[in-house]
C-alpha positions as CSV (number, residue, x, y, z in Angstrom):
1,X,15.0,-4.8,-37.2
2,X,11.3,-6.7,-37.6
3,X,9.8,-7.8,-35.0
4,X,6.3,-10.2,-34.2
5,X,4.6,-11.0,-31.6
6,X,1.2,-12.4,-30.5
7,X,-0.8,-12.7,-27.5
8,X,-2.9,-15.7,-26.8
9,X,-5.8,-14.9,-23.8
10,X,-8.8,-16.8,-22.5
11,X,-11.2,-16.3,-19.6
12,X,-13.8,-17.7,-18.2
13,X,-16.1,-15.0,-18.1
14,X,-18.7,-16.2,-15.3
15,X,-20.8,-12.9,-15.1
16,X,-21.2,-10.1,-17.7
17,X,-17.8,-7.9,-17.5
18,X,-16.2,-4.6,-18.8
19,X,-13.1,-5.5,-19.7
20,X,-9.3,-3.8,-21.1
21,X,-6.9,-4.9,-22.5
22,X,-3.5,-3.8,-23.1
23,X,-1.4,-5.9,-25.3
24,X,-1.7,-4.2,-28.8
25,X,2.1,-2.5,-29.6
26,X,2.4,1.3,-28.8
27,X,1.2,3.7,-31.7
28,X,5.0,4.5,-31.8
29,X,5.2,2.2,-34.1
30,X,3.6,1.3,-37.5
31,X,2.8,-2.2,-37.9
32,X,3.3,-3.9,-41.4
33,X,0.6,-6.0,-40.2
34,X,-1.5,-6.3,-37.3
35,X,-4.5,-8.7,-36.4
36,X,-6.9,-8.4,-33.1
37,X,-10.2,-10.4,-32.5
38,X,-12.0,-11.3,-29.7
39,X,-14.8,-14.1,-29.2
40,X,-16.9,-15.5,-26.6
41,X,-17.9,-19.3,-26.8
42,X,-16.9,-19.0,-31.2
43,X,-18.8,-15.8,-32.0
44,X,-17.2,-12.4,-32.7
45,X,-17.4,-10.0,-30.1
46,X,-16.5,-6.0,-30.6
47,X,-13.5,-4.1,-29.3
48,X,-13.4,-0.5,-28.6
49,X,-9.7,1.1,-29.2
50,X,-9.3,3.5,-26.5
51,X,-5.9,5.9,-26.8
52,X,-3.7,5.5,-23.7
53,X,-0.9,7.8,-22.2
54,X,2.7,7.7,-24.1
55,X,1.2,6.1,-27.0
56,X,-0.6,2.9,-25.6
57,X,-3.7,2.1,-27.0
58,X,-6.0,0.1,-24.7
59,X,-9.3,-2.3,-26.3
60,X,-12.2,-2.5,-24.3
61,X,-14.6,-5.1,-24.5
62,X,-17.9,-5.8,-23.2
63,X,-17.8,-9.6,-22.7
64,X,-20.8,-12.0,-22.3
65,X,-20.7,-14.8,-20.2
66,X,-18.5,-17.8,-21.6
67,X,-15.2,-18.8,-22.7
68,X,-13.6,-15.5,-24.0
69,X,-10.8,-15.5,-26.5
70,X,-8.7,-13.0,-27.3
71,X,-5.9,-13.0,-30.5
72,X,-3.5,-10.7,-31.1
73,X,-0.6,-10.9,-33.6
74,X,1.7,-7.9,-35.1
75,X,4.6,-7.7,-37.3
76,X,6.5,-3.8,-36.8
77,X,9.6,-2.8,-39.1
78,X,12.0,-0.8,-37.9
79,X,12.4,1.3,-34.7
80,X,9.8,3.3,-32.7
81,X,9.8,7.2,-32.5
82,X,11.5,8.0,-29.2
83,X,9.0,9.7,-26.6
84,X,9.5,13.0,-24.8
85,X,8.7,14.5,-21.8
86,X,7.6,17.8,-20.7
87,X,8.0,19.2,-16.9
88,X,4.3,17.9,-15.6
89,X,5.3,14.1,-16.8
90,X,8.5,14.1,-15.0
91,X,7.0,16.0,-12.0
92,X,4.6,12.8,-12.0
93,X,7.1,10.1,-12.3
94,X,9.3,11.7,-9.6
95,X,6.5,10.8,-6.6
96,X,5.7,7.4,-5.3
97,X,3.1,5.4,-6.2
98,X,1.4,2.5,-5.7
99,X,3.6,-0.3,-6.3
100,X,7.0,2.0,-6.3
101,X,7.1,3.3,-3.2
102,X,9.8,5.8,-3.4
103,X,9.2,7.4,0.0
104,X,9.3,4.3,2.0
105,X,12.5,3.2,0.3
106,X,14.5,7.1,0.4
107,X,16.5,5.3,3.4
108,X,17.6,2.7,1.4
109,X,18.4,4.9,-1.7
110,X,20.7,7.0,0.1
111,X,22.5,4.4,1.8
112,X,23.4,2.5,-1.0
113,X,23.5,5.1,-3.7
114,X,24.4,8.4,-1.9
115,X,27.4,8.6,-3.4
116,X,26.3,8.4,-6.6
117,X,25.6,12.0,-8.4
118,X,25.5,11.4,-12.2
119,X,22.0,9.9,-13.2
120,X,23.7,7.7,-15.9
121,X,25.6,6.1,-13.4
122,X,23.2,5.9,-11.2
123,X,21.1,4.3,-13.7
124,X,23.9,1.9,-14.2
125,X,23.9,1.3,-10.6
126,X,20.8,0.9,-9.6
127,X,19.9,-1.9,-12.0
128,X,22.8,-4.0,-11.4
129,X,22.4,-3.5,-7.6
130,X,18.6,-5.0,-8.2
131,X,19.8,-7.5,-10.6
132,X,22.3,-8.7,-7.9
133,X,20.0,-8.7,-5.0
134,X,17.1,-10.1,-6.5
135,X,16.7,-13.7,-7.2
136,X,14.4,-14.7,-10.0
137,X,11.6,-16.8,-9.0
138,X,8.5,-17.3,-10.9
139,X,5.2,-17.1,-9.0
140,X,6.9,-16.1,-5.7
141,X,5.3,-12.5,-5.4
142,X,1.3,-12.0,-5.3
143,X,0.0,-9.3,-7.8
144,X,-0.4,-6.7,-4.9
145,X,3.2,-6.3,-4.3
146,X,5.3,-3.5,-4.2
147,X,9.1,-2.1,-4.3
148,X,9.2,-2.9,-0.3
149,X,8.1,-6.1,-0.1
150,X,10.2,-7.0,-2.8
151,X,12.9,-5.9,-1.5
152,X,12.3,-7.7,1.6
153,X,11.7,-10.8,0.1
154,X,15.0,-10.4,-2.5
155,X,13.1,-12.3,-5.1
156,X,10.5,-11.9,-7.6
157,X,9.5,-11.8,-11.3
158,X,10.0,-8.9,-14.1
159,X,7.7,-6.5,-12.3
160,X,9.1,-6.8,-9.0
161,X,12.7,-6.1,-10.6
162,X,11.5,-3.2,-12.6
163,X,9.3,-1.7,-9.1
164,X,12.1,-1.7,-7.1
165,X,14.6,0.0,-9.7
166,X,11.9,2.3,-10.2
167,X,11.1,3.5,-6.5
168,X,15.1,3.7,-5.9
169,X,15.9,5.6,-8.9
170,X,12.3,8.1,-7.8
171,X,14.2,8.1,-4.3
172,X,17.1,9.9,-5.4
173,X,15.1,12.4,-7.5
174,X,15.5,10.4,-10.9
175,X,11.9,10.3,-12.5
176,X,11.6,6.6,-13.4
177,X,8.7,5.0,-14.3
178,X,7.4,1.2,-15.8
179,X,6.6,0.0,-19.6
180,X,5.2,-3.2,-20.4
181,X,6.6,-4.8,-23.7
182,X,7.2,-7.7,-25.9
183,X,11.0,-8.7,-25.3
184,X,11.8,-11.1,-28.1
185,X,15.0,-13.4,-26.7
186,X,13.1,-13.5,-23.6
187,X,13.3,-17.2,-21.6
188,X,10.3,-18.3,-20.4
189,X,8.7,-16.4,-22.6
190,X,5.9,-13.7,-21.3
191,X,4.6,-10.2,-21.2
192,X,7.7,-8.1,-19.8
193,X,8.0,-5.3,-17.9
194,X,11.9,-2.9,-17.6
195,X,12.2,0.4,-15.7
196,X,12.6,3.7,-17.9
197,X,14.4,6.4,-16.3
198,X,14.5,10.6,-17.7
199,X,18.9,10.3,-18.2
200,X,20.4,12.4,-20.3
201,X,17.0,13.9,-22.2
202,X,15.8,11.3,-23.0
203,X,14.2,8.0,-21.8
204,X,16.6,5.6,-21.1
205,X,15.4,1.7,-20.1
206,X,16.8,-0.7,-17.7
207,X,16.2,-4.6,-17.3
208,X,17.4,-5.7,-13.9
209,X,16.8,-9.3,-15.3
210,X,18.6,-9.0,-18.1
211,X,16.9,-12.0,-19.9
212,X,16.2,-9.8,-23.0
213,X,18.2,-7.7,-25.0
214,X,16.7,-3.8,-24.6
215,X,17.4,-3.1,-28.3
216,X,14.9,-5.9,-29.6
217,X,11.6,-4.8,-26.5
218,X,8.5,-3.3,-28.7
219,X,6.3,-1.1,-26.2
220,X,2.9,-2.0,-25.1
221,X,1.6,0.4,-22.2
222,X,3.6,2.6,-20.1
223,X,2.9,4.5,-16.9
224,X,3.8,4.8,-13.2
225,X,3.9,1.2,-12.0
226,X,1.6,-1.9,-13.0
227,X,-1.0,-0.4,-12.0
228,X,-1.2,1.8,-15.0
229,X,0.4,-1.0,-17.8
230,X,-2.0,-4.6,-16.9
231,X,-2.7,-6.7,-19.7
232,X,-5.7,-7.2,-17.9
233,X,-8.3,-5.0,-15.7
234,X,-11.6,-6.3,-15.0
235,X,-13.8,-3.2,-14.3
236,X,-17.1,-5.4,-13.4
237,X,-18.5,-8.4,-13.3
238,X,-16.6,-11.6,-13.4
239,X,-13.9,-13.0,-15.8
240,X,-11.3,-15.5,-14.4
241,X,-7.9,-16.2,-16.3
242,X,-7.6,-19.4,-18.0
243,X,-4.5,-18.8,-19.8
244,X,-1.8,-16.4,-21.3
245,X,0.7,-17.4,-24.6
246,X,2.8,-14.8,-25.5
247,X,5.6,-15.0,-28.3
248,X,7.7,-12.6,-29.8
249,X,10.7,-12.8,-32.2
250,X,13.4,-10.4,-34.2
251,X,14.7,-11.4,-37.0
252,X,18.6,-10.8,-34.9
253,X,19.0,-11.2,-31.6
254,X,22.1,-8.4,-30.9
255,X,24.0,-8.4,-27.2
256,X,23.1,-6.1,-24.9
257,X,26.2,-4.0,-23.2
258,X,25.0,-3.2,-19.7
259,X,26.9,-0.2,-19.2
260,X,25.1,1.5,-22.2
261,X,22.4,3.9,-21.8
262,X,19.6,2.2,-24.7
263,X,15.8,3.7,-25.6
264,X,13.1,1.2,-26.4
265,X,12.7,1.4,-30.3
């Protein structure tokens, strides 16, 4: 399968600012070709490629003050080597964290899902449970939400869904955890994020939304929650977002049975 995609950012950088970004595709995979530049008000500025965990690769950038503009485009063939995990990684995504709170939601998990003793059913389970009790509603969750308030609220975007499978999978000692990704198929079309759960040795991803087929998702960044997989983190100064365009494409857009455990490739 070949996939492209390209991300399409601009600021307003109003005071000098150190800033990441995460939108380049995993090292996972080898691009056939791959394009990143970033400018302030026309002229070149230079990126620093920084290695992340689980094969992200972050780009740092110390940005004047202006209109900043970043590019990126990438064309991958084929599918990405799968990722492992040793002991200390799935001791890690086992806990709560920030936006997944696990602990707060272990009443909830066991309610719903206590019967439920095979992680690939629980898998299953989980994500249609979210899917079903979630309504999708762009720009109804701030970017400080967690797994509890979405669930309170029963609606959200991607992350939301992907939080909340997370923490309940974590709360019935599943290690879970988040990946951002390109999700060609995807309607209105955006970063993405999905769940990825430890089933069966191996790492086994979930989209609550199903609004894109796992098979075609290319990996960006990956880590406990969105804390750890932003496109975006503004360590200082001042940089204010303008606008995001993202795109991505496969050259076949296969189904995507929901009752089958899939890998990001």
């Amino acid at each position: 399968m070949q996939r492209t995609v390209t991300a399409h950012i601009e600021l307003d950088v109003t005071e000098p600012a150190d800033l990441v970004f995460a939108v380049a595709v995993s090292r996972a995979y080898v691009p056939v070709s791959e394009t990143l530049t970033v400018s302030v008000a026309g002229a070149p500025v230079p990126t620093r490629e920084l290695a992340d965990a689980h094969g992200g690769r972050l780009h740092r950038v110390a940005a004047p003050v202006g209109r900043l503009r970043l590019d990126y485009t990438a064309t991958v063939d084929g599918i990405a080597a799968a990722l492992d995990a040793d002991e200390t990684e799935l001791l890690v995504y086992g806990r709560p964290s920030r936006y997944a709170e696990s602990d707060a939601l272990a009443p909830t998990a066991a309610a719903e899902f206590g019967g439920v003793d095979d992680p690939a059913a629980l898998l299953i389970a989980v994500s249609s449970w979210v899917g079903t009790h979630l309504s999708y509603v762009s720009g109804s969750s701030l970017p400080t939400d967690g797994a509890t308030r979405t669930l309170l609220a029963r609606q959200g975007v991607c992350r939301d869904y992907a939080h909340l499978c997370v923490a309940l999978l974590r709360a019935r000692g599943v290690p879970a955890r988040l990946a951002a990704v390109y999700a060609p198929g995807l309607d209105p079309m955006d970063f993405h994020a999905v769940a990825e759960a430890w089933v069966e040795g191996a790492w086994r991803a979930v989209d609550a939304t199903t609004l894109a087929p796992r098979e075609t998702l290319v990996r960006i960044a990956t880590g406990r929650d969105a804390a750890d997989t932003a496109f975006l983190n503004v360590l200082s100064g001042r940089a204010d977002l303008v606008g995001v365009q993202v795109t991505a494409t496969a050259d076949s857009l296969p189904g995507d049975d929901l009752n089958r455990l899939v890998s990001l490739q």
